[in-house]
OpenMM code with the backbone's topology and positions (N, CA, C; nanometers):
from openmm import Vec3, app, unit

residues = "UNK UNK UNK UNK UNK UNK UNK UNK UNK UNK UNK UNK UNK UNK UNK UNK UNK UNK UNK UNK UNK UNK UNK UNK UNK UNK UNK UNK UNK UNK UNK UNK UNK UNK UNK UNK UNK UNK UNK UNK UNK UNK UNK UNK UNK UNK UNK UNK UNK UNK UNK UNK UNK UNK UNK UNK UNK UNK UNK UNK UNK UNK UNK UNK UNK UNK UNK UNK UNK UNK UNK".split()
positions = [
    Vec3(-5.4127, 13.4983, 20.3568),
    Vec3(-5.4768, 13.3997, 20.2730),
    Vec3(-5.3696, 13.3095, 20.2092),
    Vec3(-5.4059, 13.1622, 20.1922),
    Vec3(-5.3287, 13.0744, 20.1541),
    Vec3(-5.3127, 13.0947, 20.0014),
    Vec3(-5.1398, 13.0777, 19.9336),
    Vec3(-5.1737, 13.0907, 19.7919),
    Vec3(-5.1947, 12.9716, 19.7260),
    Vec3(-5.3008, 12.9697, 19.6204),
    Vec3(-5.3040, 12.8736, 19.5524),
    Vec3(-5.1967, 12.7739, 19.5405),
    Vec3(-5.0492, 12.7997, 19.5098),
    Vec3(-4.9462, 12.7001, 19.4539),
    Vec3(-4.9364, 12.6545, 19.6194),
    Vec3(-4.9727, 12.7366, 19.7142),
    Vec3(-4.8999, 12.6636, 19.8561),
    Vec3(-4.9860, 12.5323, 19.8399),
    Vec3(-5.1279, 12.5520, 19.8559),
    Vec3(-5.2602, 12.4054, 19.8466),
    Vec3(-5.2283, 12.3283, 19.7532),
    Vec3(-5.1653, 12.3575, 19.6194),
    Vec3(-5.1327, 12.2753, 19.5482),
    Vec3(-5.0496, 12.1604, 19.6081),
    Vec3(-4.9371, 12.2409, 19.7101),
    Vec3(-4.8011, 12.1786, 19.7057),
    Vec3(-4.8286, 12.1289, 19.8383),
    Vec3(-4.9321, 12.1512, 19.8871),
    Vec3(-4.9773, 12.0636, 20.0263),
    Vec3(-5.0616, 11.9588, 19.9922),
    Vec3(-5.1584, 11.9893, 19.8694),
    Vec3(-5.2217, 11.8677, 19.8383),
    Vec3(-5.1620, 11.7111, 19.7981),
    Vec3(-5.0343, 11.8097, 19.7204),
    Vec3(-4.9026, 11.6845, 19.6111),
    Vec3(-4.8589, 11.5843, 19.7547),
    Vec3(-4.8069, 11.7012, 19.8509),
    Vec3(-4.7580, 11.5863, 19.9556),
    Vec3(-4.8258, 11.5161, 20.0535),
    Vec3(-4.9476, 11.5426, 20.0568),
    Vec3(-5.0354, 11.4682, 20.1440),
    Vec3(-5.0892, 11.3043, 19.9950),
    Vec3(-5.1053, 11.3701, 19.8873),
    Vec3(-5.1276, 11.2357, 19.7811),
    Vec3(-5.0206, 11.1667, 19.8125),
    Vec3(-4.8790, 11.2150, 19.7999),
    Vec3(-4.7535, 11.1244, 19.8104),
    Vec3(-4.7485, 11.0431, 19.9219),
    Vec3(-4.7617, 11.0862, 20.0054),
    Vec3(-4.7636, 11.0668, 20.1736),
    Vec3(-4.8586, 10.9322, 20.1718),
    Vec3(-5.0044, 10.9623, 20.1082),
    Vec3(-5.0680, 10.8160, 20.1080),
    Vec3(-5.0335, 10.7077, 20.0221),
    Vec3(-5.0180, 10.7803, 19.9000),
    Vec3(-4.9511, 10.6393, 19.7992),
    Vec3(-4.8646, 10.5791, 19.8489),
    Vec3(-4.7258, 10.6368, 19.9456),
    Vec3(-4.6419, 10.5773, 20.0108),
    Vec3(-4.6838, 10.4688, 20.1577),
    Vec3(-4.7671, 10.5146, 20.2187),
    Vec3(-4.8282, 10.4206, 20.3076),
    Vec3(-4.9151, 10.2932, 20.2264),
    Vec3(-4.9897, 10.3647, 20.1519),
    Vec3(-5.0551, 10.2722, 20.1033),
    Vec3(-4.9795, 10.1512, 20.0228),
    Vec3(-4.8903, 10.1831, 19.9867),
    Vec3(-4.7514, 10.1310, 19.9411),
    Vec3(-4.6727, 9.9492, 19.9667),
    Vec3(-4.6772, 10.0780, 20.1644),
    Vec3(-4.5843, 9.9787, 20.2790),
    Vec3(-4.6951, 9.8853, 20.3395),
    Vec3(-4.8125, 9.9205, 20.3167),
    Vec3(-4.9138, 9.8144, 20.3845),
    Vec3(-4.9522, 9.7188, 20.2433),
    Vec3(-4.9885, 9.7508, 20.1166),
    Vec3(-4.9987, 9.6493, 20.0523),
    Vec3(-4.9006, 9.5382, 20.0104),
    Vec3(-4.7820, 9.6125, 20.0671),
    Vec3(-4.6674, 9.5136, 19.9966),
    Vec3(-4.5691, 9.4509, 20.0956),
    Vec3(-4.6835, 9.4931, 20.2064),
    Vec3(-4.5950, 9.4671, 20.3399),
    Vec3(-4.4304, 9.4766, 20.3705),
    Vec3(-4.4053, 9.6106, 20.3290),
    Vec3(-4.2404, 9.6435, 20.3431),
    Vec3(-4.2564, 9.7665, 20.4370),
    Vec3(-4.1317, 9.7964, 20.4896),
    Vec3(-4.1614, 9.9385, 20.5862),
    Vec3(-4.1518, 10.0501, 20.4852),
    Vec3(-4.1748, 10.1574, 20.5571),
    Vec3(-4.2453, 10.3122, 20.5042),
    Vec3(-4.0663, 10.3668, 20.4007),
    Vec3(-3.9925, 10.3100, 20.4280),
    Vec3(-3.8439, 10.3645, 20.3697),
    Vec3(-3.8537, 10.2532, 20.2679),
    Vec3(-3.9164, 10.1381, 20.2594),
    Vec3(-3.8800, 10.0774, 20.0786),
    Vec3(-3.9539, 10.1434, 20.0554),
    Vec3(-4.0941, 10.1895, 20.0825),
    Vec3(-4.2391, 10.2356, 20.0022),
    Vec3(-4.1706, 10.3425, 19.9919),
    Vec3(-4.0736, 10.4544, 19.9809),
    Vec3(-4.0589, 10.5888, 19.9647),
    Vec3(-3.9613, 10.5364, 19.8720),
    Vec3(-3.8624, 10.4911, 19.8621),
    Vec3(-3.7338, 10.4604, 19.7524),
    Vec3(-3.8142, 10.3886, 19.6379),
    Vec3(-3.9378, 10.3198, 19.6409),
    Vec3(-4.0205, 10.2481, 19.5279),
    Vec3(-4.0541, 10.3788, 19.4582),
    Vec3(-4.1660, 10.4563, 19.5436),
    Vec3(-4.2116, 10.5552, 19.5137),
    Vec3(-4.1583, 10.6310, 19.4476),
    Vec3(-4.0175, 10.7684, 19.4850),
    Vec3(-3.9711, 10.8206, 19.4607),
    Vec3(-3.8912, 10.7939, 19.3287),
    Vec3(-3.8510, 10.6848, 19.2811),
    Vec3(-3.7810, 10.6234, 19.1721),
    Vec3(-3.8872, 10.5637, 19.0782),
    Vec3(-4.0160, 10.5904, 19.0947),
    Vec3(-4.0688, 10.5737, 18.9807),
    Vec3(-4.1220, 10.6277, 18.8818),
    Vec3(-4.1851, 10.6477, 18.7812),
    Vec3(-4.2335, 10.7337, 18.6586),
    Vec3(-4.3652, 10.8174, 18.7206),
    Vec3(-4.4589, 10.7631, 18.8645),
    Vec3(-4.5582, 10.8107, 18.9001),
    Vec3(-4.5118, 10.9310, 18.9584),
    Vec3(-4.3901, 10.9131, 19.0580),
    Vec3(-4.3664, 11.0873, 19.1328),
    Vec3(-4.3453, 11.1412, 19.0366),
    Vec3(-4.2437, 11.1346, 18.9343),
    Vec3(-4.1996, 11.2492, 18.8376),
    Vec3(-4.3552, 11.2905, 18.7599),
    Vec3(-4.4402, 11.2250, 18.7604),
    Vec3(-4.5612, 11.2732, 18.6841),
    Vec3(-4.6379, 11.3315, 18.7517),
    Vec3(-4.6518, 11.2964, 18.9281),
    Vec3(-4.7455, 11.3972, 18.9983),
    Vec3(-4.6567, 11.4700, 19.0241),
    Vec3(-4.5321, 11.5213, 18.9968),
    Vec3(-4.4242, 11.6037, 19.0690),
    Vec3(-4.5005, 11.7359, 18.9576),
    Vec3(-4.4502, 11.6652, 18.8484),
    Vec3(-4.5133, 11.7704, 18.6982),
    Vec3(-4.6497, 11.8316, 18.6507),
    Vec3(-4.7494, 11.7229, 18.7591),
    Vec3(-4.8915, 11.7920, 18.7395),
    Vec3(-4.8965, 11.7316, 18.5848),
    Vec3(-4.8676, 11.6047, 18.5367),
    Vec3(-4.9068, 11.5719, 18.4144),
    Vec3(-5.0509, 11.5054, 18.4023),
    Vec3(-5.1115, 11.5705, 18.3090),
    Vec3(-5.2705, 11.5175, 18.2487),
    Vec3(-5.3774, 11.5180, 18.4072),
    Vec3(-5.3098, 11.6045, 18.4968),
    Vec3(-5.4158, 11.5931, 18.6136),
    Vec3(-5.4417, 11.4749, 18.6682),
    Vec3(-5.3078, 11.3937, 18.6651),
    Vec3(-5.3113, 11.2406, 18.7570),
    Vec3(-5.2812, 11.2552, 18.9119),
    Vec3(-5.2372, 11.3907, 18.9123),
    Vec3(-5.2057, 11.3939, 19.0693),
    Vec3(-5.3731, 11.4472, 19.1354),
    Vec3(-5.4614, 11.4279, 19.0584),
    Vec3(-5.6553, 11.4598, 19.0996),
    Vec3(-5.6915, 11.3205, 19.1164),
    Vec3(-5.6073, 11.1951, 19.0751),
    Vec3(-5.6988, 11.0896, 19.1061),
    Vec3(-5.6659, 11.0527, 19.2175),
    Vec3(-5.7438, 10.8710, 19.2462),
    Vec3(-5.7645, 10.8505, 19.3933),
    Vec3(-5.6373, 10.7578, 19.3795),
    Vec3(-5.5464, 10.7517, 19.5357),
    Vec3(-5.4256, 10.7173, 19.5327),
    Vec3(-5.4144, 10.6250, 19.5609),
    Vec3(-5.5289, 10.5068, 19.5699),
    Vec3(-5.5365, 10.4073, 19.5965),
    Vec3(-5.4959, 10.3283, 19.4368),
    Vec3(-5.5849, 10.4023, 19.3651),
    Vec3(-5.5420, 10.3857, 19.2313),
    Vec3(-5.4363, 10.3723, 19.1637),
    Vec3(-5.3734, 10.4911, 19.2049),
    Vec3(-5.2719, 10.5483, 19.1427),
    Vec3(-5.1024, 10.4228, 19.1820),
    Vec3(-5.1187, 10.3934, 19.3598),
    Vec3(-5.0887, 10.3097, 19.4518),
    Vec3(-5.0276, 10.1611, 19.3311),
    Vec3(-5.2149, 10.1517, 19.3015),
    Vec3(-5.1974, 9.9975, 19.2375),
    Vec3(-5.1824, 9.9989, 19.1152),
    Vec3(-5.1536, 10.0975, 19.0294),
    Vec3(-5.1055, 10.1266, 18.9063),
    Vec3(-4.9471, 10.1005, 18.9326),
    Vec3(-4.9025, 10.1731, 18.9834),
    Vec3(-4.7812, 10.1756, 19.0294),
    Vec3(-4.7159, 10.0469, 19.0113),
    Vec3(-4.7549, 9.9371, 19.1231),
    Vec3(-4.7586, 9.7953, 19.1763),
    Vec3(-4.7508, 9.7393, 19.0416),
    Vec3(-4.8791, 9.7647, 18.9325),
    Vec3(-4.8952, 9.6648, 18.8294),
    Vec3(-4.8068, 9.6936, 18.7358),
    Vec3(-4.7548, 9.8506, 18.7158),
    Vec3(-4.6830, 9.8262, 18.5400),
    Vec3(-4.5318, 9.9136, 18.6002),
    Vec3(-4.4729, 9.8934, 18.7381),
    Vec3(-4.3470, 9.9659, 18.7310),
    Vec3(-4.2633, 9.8793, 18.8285),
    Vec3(-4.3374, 9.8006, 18.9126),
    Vec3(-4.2456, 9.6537, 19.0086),
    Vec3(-4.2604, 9.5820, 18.9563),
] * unit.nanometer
topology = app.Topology()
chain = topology.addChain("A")
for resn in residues:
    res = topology.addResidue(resn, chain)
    for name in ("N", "CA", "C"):
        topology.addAtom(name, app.Element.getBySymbol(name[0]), res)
């Protein structure tokens, strides 16, 4: 049986995985700026931490949050 923290930590990187695509197609850059945007911003360290249960919302969201108050 799968442990809980494993689904957690498969769920975190499949969210990351889309915010980052979703990323390179809205901003039309390839998948390596969308990961150095990503990774260097205040959003990974907060879904990294599981803060206030933002890594439960939709990452489209999360995507264009990103876009509006950290580029």
């Amino acid at each position: 049986m799968i442990e809980h923290k494993n689904i957690e930590f498969i769920y975190k990187q499949n969210l990351e995985s889309d915010i980052i695509e979703y990323l390179a197609q809205r901003l039309k850059i390839d998948l390596r700026d969308a990961m150095e945007k990503y990774y260097s911003s205040k959003l990974a360290k907060q879904i990294e931490n599981g803060e206030n249960g933002i890594e439960n919302l939709d990452y489209k969201n999360l995507a264009e949050d990103l876009i509006e108050n950290e580029l």
